[in-house]
C-alpha positions in Angstrom: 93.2 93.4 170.7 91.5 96.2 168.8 92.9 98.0 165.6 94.4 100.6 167.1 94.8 102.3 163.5 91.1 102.2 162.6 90.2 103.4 165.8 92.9 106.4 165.4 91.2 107.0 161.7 87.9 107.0 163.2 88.4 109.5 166.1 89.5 111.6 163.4 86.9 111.6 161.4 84.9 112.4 164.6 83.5 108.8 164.5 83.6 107.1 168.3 84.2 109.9 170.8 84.0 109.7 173.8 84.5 112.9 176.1 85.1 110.2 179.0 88.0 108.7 177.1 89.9 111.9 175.8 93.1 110.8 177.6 93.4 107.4 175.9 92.3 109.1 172.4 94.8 111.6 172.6 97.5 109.3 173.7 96.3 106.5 170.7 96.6 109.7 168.4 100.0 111.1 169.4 101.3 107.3 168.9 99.5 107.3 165.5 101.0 111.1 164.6 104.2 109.9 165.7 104.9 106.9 163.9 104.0 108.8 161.1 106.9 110.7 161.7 105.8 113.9 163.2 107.7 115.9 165.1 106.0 116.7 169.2 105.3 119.9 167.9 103.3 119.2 164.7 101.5 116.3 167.2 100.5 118.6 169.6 99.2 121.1 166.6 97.5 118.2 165.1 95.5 116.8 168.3 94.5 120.5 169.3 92.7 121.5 165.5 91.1 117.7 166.2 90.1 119.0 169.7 88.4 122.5 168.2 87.3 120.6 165.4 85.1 118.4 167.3 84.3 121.5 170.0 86.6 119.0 173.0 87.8 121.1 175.7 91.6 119.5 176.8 91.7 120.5 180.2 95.5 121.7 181.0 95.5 120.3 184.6 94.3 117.0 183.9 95.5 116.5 180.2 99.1 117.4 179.7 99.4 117.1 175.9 103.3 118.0 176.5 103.4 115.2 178.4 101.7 112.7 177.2 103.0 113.1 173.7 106.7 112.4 175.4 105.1 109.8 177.0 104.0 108.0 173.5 107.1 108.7 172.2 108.7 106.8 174.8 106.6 104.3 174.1 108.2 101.5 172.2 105.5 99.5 170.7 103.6 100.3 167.8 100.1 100.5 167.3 97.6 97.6 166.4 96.9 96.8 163.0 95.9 93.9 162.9 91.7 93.1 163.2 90.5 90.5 165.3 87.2 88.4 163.9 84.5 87.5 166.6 81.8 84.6 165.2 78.8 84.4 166.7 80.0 81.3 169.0 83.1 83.0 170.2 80.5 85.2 172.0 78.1 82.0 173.5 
């Protein structure tokens, strides 16, 4: 499992963007926005100044931010905190 969190922290600090992946960052951000106790609206506001920030197009047709945020918020389980340690044998 990867910390979801960091990951969250990093995209918004422009840190690990992928334009390939905008769906899942978006998503991992409205969960992250939400549990902080955003509202949808200050969500959506939030992931579209990180969008222009960063110079990200959100395509309407193929990125509903409406609809994804709802479908984070539907979402039950909370995002990953916790960090998982790799050694060097783990990987042989």
């Amino acid at each position: 499992m990867v910390n979801e969190v960091l990951l969250v922290e990093n995209l918004l600090q422009g840190i690990g963007i992928n334009k390939k992946c905008l769906f899942q960052h978006c998503y991992l951000m409205a969960k992250y926005f939400l549990q902080q106790g955003l509202s949808p609206l200050e969500t959506r506001k939030r992931i579209f100044d990180w969008a222009c920030k960063y110079h990200l197009y959100l395509d309407a047709t193929s990125l509903n931010i409406n609809r994804l945020i709802y479908k984070a918020q539907d979402d039950k389980r909370r995002l990953n905190e916790e960090d998982v340690n790799v050694s060097a044998q783990d990987i042989k």
